[in-house]
Each structure stands twice: as structure tokens, then as C-alpha cells.
C-alpha positions in Angstrom: -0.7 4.3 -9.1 -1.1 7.7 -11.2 -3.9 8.9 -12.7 -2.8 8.4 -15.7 -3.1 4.9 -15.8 -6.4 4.7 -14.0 -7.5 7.0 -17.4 -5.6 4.7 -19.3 -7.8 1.9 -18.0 -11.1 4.0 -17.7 -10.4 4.5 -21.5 -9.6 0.7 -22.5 -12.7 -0.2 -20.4 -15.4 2.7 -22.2 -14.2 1.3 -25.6 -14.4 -2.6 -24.7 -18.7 -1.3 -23.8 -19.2 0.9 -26.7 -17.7 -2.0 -29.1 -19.8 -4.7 -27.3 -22.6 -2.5 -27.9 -22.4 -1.9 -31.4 -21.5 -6.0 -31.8 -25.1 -5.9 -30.1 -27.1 -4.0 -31.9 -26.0 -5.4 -34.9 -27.3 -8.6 -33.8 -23.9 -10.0 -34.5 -23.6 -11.3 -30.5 -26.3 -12.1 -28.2 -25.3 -10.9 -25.0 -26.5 -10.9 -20.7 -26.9 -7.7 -20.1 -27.1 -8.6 -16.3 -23.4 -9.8 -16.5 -22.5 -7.4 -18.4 -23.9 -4.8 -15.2 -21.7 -6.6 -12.9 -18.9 -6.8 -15.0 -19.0 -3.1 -15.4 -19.7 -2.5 -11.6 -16.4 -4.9 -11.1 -14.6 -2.9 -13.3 -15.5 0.9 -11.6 -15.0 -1.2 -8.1 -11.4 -2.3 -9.3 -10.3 0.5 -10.6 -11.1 2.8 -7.5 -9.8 0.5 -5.5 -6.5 1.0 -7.7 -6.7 4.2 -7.3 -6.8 4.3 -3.4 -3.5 1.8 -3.2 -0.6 3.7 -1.5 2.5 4.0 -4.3 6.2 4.8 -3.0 7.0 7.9 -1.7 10.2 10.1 -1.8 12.7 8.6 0.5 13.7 9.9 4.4 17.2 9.6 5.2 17.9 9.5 8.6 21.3 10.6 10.3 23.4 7.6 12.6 22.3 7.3 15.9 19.1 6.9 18.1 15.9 8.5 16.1 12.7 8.9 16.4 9.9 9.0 13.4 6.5 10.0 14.2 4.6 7.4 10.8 1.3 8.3 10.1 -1.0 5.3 9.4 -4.2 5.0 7.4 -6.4 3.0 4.8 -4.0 1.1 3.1 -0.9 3.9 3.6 2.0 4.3 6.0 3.5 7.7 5.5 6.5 7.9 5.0 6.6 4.8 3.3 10.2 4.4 2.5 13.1 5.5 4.7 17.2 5.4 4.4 19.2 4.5 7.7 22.3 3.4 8.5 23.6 0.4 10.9 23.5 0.3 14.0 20.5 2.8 14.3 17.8 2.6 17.2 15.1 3.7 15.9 11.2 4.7 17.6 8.7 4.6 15.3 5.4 6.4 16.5 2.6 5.3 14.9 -0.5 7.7 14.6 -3.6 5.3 12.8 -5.9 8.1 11.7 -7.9 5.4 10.6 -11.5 4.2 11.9 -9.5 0.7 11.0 -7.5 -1.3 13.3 -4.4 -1.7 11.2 -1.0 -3.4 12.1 2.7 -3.0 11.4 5.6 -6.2 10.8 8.7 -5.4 10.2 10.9 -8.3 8.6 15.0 -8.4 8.7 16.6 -8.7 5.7 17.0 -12.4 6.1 13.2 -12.4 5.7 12.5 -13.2 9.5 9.8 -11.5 11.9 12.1 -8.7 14.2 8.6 -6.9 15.3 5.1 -6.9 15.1 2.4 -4.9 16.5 -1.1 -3.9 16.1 -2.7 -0.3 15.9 -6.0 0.5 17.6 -8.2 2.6 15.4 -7.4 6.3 15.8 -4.6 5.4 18.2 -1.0 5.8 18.6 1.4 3.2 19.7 5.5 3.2 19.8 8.0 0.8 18.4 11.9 0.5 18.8 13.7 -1.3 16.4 17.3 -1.7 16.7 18.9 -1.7 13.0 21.7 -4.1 13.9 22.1 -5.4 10.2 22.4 -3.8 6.3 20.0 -4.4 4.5 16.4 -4.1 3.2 13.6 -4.2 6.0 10.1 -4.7 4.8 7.3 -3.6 6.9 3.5 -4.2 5.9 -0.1 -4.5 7.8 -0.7 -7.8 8.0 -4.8 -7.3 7.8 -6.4 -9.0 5.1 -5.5 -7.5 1.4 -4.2 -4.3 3.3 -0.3 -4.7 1.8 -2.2 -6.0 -1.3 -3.6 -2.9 -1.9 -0.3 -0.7 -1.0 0.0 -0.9 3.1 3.7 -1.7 2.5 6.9 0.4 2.7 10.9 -0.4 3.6 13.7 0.5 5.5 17.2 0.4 3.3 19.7 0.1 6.6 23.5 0.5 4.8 26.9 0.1 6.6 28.1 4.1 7.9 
């Protein structure tokens, strides 16, 4: 998500307050200012949150053949996130969770069904091979609560050679 959308919304947010405020003090609306406190702190919590999520990055194209990728892993990120291959690729994923987090990776086919699944101990490293036998789109995401909500996500785009 850029920056300038969390402004954007930082903006939208000030304005709704300072117009609430002024509908306040002219006695126009009666208003809980305790909800108000936790709709604000819901707002801040939101948006930072927002800010945090993981967004695509630029794409790593990887030659035919057997390959390895050494994938970073941390709070709600896999880097690189998006990766080209081609059919028929073996590829060994290495997966370094920088993390405090245990975090996890599942890969799906392009059918949509389960070809791998593994977890990732906190601040360790842990190897995958994943044969790319068909073209397609594989999407891999950790499959800890909200993680792939909040941008743990990424794919694979396997095409013919």
C-alpha cells in the first residue's frame, strides 16, 4: 500500500474529527466522546496496520532448469514475492524467517489444490522443492491467522518454455 493512500486516509480521517467537532460545539449533535476515543484509536490501529501489509514486488525470472531461491520471510512479507518460471522447473526454495513469529508457507497448483505445505520456526531456515510440472499461476501464502490478510501472499507464474 503506498504512502500516499495511508495520507489520503490519515487526511479523510482528520477532517471526519475536526467536522464532528465543530457539529459539537455547536450543540447541533450530542456525541460519546468515549466512542469516539476508540473509534479514533481503531482508525490509527487500522491504518498502521495498512501500512505494514506486504504489496507486490518487481518480478524474478528464473532461467529453465533446477534452481534454487534463497526467500526471505517476515511479519506479514515473503521477499521476493512474485517470481517468473517456466515448466518443468525444480525449484528449492530456502526459507530464512527473520521473524520472532513462527510463520508458514502453502503453495497451491494452478488447479487450486495443496502441492506443499510447511511451517517456519521463528528465526529459522527450512528448504522446500517444488517440482513446476504444470503452466500456470501458483499461489503461496502463510496460512497463520490474518497473515495473507494482511499481505503474506505472493505467486509463481510457471509458462510453457
Amino acid at each position: 500500500m503506498s504512502n500516499r493512500f495511508l495520507l489520503k486516509g490519515l487526511n479523510t480521517g482528520v477532517s471526519f474529527f475536526i467536522l464532528a467537532a465543530f457539529f459539537v460545539r455547536k450543540r447541533w449533535v450530542s456525541i460519546n466522546f468515549s466512542a469516539v476515543r476508540w473509534v479514533a484509536k481503531f482508525i490509527v490501529v487500522a491504518l498502521t496496520v495498512a501500512a505494514c501489509a506486504s504489496t507486490q514486488q518487481k518480478p524474478i525470472t528464473l532461467d529453465p532448469g533446477e534452481k534454487t531461491l534463497i526467500m526471505k520471510v517476515e511479519s506479514f512479507k515473503f521477499e521476493p514475492n512474485v517470481m517468473k518460471a517456466y515448466q518443468g522447473n525444480i525449484l528449492t526454495i530456502k526459507l530464512e524467517n527473520i521473524a520472532g513469529v513462527e510463520h508458514n508457507i502453502t503453495i497451491r497448483s494452478p488447479q487450486g489444490t495443496t502441492v506443499a505445505s510447511m511451517d517456519i520456526p521463528a528465526k529459522g531456515t527450512v528448504s522446500l522443492r517444488l517440482n513446476l510440472a504444470e503452466a500456470g499461476v501458483y499461489h503461496f501464502y502463510c496460512d497463520k491467522p490474518l497473515h495473507s490478510t494482511f499481505g503474506m501472499k505472493g505467486e509463481i507464474e510457471v509458462t510453457s518454455p
